[in-house]
KESE-893025 format. One record per residue (C-alpha): residue number from 1; residue in one letter; x, y, z. Coordinates in nm, 3 decimals, decimal comma, padded with zeros to 5 digits. Each point is the difference from the previous one (the first is absolute). Example, Ala and Ser with C-alpha at 12.3 -4.5 7.8 and 13.67 -1.06 7.14 Angstrom:
<resi:1	resn:A	px:01,230	py:-00,450	pz:00,780>
<resi:2	resn:S	px:00,137	py:00,344	pz:-00,066>
This chain:
<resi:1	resn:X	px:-07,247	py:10,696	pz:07,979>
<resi:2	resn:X	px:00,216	py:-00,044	pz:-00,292>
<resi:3	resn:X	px:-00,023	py:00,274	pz:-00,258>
<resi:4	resn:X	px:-00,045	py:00,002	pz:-00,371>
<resi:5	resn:X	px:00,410	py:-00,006	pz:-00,081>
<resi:6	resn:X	px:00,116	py:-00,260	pz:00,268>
<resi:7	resn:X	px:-00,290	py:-00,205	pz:-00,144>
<resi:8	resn:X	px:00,090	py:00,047	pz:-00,352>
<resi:9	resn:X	px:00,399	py:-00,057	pz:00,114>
<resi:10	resn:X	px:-00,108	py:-00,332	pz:00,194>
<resi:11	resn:X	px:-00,193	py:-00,165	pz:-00,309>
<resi:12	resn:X	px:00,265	py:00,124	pz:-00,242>
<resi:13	resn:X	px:00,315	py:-00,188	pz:00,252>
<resi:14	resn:X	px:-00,249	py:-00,279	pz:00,006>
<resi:15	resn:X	px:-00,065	py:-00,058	pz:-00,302>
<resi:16	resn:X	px:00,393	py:00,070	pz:-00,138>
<resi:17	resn:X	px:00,067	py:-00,290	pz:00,235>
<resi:18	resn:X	px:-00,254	py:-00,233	pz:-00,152>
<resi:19	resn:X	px:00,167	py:00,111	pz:-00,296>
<resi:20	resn:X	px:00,343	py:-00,093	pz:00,089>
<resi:21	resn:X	px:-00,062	py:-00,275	pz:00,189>
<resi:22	resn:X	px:-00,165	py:-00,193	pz:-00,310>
<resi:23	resn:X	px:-00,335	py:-00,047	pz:00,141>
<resi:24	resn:X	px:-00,076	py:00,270	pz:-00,288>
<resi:25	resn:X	px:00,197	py:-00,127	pz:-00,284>
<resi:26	resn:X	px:00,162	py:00,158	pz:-00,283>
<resi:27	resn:X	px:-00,304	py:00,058	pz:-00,273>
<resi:28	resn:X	px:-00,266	py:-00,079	pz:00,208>
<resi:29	resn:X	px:-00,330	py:00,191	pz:-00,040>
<resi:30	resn:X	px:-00,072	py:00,182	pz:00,303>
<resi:31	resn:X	px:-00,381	py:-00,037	pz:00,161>
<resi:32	resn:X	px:-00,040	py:00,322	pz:00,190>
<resi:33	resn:X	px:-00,366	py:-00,104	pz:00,211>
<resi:34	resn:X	px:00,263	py:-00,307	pz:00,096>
<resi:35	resn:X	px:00,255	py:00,251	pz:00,097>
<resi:36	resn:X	px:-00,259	py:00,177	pz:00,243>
<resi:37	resn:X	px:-00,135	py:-00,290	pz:00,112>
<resi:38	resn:X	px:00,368	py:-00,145	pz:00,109>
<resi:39	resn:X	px:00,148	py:00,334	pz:00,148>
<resi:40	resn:X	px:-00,364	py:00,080	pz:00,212>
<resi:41	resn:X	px:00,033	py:00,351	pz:-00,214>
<resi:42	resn:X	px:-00,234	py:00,240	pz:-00,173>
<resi:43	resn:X	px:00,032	py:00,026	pz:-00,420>
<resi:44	resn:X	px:00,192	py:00,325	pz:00,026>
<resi:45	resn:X	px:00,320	py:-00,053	pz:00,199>
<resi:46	resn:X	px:00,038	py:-00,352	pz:-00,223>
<resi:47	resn:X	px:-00,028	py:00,222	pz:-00,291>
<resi:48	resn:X	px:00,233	py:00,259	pz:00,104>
<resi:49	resn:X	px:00,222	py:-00,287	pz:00,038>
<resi:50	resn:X	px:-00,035	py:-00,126	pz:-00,285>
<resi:51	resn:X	px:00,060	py:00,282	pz:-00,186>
<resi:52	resn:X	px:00,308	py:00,071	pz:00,165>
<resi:53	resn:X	px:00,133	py:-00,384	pz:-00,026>
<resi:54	resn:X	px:-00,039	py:00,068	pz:-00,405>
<resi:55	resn:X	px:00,195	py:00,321	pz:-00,003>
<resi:56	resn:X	px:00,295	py:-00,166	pz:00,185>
<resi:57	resn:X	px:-00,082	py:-00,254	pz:-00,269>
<resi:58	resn:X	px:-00,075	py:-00,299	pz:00,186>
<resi:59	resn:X	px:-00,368	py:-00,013	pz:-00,159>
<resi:60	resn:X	px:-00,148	py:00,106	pz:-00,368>
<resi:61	resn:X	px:-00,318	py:00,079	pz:-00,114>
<resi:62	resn:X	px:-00,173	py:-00,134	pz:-00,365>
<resi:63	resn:X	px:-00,352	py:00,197	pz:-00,084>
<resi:64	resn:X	px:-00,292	py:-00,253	pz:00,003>
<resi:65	resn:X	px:00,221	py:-00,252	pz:00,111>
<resi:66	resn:X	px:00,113	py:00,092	pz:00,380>
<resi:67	resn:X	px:00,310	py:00,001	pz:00,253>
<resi:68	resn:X	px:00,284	py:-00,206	pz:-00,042>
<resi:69	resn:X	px:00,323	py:-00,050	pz:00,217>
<resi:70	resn:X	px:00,288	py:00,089	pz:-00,196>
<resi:71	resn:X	px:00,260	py:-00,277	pz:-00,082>
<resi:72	resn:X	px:00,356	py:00,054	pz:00,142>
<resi:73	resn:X	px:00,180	py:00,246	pz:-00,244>
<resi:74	resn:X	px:00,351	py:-00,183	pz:00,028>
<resi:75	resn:X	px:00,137	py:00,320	pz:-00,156>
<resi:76	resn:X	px:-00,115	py:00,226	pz:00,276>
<resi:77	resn:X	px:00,132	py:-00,307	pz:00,263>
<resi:78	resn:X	px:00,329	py:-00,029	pz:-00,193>
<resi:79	resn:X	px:00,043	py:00,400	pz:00,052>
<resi:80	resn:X	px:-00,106	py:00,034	pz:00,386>
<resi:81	resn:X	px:00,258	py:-00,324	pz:00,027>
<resi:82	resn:X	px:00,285	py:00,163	pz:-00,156>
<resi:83	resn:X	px:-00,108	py:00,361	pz:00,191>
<resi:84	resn:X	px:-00,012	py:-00,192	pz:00,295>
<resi:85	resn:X	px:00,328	py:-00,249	pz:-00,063>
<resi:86	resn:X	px:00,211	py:00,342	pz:-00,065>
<resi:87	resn:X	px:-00,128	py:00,205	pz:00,279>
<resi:88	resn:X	px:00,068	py:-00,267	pz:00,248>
<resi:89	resn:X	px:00,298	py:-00,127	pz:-00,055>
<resi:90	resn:X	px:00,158	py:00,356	pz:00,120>
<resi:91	resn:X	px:-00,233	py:00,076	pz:00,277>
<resi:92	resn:X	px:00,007	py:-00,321	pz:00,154>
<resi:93	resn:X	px:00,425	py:00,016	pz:00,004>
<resi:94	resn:X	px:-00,017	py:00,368	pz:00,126>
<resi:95	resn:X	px:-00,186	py:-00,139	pz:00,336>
<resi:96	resn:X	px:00,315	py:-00,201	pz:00,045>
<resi:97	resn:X	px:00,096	py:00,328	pz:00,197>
<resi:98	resn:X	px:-00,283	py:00,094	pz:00,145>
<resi:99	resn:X	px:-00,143	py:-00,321	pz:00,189>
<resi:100	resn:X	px:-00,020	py:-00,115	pz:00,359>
<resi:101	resn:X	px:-00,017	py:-00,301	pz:00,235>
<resi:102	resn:X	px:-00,352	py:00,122	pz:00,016>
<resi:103	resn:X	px:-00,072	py:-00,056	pz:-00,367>
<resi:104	resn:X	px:00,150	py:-00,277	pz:-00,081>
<resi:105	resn:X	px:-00,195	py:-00,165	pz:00,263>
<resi:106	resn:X	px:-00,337	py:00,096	pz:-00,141>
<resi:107	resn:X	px:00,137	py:-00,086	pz:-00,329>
<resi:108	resn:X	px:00,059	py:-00,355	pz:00,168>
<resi:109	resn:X	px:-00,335	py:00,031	pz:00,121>
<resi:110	resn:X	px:-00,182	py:00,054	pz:-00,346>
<resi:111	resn:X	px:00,212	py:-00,328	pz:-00,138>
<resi:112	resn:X	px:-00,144	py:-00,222	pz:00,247>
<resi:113	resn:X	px:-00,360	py:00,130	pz:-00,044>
<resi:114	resn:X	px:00,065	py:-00,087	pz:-00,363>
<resi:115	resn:X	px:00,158	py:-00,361	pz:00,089>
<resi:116	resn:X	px:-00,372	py:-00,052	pz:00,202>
<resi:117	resn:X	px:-00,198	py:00,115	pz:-00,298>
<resi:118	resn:X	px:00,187	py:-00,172	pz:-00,263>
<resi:119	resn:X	px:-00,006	py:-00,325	pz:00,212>
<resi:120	resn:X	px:-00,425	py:00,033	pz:00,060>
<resi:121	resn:X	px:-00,009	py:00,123	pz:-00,358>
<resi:122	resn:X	px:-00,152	py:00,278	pz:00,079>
<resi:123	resn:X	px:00,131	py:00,241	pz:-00,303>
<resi:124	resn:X	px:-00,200	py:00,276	pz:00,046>
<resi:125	resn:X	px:00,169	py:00,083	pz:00,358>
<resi:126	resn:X	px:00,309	py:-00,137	pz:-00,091>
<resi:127	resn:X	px:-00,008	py:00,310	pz:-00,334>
<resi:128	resn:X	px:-00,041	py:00,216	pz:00,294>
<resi:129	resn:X	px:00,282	py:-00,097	pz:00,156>
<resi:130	resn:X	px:00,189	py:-00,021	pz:-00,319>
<resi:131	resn:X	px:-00,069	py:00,424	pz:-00,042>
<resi:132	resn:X	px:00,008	py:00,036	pz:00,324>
<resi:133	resn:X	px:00,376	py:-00,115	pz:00,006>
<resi:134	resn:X	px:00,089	py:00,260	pz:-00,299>
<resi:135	resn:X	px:-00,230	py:00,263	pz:00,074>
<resi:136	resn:X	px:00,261	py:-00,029	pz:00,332>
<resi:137	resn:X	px:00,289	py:00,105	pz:-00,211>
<resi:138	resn:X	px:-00,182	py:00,308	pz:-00,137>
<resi:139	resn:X	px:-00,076	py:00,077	pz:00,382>
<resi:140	resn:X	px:00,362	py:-00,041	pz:00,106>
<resi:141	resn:X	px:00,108	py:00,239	pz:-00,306>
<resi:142	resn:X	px:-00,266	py:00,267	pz:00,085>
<resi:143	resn:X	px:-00,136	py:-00,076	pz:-00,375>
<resi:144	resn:X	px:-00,330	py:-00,089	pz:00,113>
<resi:145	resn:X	px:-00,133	py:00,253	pz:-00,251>
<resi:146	resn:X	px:00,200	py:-00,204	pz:-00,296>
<resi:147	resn:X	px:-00,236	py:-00,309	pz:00,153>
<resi:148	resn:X	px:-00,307	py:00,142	pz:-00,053>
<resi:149	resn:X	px:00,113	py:00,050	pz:-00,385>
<resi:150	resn:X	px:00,124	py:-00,308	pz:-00,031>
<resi:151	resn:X	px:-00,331	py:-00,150	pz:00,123>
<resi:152	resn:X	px:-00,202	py:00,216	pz:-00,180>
<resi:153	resn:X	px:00,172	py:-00,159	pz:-00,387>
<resi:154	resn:X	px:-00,004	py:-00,331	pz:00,132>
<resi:155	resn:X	px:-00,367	py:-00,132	pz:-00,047>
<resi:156	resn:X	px:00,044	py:-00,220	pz:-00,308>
<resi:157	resn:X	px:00,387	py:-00,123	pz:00,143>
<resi:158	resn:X	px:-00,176	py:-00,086	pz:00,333>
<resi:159	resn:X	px:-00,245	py:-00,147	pz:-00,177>
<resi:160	resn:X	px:00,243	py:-00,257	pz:-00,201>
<resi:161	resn:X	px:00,126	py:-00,072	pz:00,341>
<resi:162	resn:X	px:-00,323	py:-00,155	pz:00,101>
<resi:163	resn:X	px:-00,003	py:-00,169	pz:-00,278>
<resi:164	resn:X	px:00,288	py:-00,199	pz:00,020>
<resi:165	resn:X	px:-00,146	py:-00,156	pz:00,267>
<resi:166	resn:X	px:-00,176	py:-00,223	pz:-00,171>
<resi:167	resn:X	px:00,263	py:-00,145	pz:-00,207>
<resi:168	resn:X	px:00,165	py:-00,328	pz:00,166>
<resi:169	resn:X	px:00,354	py:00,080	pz:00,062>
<resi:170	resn:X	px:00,066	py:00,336	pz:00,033>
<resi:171	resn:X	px:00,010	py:00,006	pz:00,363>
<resi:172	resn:X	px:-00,057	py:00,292	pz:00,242>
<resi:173	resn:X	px:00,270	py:-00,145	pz:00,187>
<resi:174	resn:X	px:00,269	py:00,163	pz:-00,220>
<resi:175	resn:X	px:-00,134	py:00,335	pz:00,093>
<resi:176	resn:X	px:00,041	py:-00,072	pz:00,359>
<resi:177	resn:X	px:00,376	py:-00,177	pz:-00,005>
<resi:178	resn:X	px:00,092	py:00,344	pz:-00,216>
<resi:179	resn:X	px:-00,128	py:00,218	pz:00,301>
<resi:180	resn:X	px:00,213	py:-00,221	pz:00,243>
<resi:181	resn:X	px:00,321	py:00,097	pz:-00,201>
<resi:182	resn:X	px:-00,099	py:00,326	pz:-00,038>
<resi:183	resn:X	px:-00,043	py:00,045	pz:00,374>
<resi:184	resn:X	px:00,354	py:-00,167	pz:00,018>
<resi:185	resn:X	px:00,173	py:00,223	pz:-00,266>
<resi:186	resn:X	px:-00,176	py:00,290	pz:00,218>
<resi:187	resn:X	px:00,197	py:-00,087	pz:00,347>
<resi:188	resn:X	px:00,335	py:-00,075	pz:-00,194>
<resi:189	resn:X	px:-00,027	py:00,314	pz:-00,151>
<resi:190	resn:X	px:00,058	py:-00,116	pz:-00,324>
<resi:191	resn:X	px:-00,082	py:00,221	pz:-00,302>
<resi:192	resn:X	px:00,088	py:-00,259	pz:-00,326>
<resi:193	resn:X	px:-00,211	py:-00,260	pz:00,158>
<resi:194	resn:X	px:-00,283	py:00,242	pz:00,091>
<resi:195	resn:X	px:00,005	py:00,122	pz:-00,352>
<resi:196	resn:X	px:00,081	py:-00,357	pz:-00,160>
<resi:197	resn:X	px:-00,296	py:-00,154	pz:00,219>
<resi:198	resn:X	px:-00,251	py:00,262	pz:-00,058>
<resi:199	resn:X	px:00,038	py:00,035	pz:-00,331>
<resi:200	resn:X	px:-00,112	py:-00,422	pz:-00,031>
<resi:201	resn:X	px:-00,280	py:00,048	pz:00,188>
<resi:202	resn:X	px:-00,160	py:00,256	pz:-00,197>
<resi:203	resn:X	px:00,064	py:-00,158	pz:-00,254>
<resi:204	resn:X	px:-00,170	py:-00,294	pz:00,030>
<resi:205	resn:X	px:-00,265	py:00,101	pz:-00,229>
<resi:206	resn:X	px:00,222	py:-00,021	pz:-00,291>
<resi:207	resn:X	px:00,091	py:-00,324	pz:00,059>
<resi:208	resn:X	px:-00,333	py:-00,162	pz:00,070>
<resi:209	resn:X	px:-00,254	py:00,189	pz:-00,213>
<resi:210	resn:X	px:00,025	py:-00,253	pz:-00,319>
<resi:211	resn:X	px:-00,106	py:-00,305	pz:00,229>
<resi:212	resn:X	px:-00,287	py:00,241	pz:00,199>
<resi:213	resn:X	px:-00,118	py:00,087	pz:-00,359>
<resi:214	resn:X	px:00,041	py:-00,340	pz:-00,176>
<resi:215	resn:X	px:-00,267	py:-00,117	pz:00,298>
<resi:216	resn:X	px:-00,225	py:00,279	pz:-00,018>
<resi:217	resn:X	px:00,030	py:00,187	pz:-00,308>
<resi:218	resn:X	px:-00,385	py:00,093	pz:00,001>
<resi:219	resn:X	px:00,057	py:00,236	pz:00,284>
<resi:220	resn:X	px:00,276	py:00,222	pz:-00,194>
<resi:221	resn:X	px:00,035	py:00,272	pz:-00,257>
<resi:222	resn:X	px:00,274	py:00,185	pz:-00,140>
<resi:223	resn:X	px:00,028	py:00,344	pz:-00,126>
<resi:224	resn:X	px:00,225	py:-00,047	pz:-00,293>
């Protein structure tokens, strides 16, 4: 039997993926009897959850008027980006010295799980794969640590992510061909382009976030 904090963990992932996902959308008023109903839960782990989901700020509260998801704070998703963009682009050229046969075959592995998804359009594995294939890096670089920190600042950047999605155009596929020549920079051993290529990828935010907001400005905010 599942006790009180597995529960409450279980209804706070699922709802944080409902959340991410879009089938909760940015400034949407949150019914919790529909939340219960949908997760099969009792009132107090989807509380608990939804208490926790505002203080990583994913969800606010307004007296006499309810719960609301939070809209994506681009300056919080601009900041995890750069964290993430800097942090990166070093550890992912210091496992230039450090990787196998071994790894570069599951990293093969992970880009042809993605080339399934992406092909079925089936996003939400193929963002799996997509972390999978970095959260690889950190493994490879004993940083696994630095991962979970990452992770744990990248809620509103993860959600933006998502987002894109829906605008025609920005294709997944990009993220995918810039794994490929990251794996390849990996086996030649070569530091520029590992740096040079990583450094794009990350920041592909910057370059698309006036075309993700221009189609969906409803579901942004901005702290300054």
């Amino acid at each position: 039997m599942l006790n009180v904090s597995n529960m409450q963990f279980d209804a706070y992932r699922s709802i944080m993926h409902k959340i991410m996902t879009l089938e909760l959308l940015p400034g949407q008023k949150i019914v919790e009897k529909e939340l219960i109903e949908e997760l099969k839960m009792s009132r107090t782990p989807v509380r608990e959850a939804i208490l926790k989901l505002r203080n990583d700020g994913l969800m606010y509260s307004i007296p006499q008027s309810g719960t609301f998801v939070s809209k994506i704070n681009m300056d919080s998703a601009e900041n995890a980006r750069y964290i993430r963009q800097t942090l990166e682009m070093r550890l992912f050229s210091s496992t230039i010295s450090v990787v196998t046969a071994y790894d570069i075959e599951q990293l093969r592995e992970i880009i042809k799980r993605e080339k399934i998804f992406l092909a079925n359009k089936e996003y939400d594995l193929f963002f799996k794969e997509d972390e999978a294939f970095h959260k690889y890096f950190y493994q490879m670089a004993d940083k696994l640590l630095a991962w979970d920190s990452v992770q744990s600042i990248s809620h509103q950047l993860n959600r933006f992510r998502w987002i894109r999605l829906k605008v025609s155009g920005l294709s997944w596929g990009t993220l995918d061909h810039d794994h490929e020549t990251i794996l390849d920079a990996l086996e030649a051993g070569d530091d520029h382009e590992m740096k040079r290529i990583v450094g794009k990828h990350d920041g592909l935010m910057v370059q698309e976030q006036s075309d993700v907001i221009k189609n969906y400005p409803e579901y942004f905010e901005f702290s300054h």
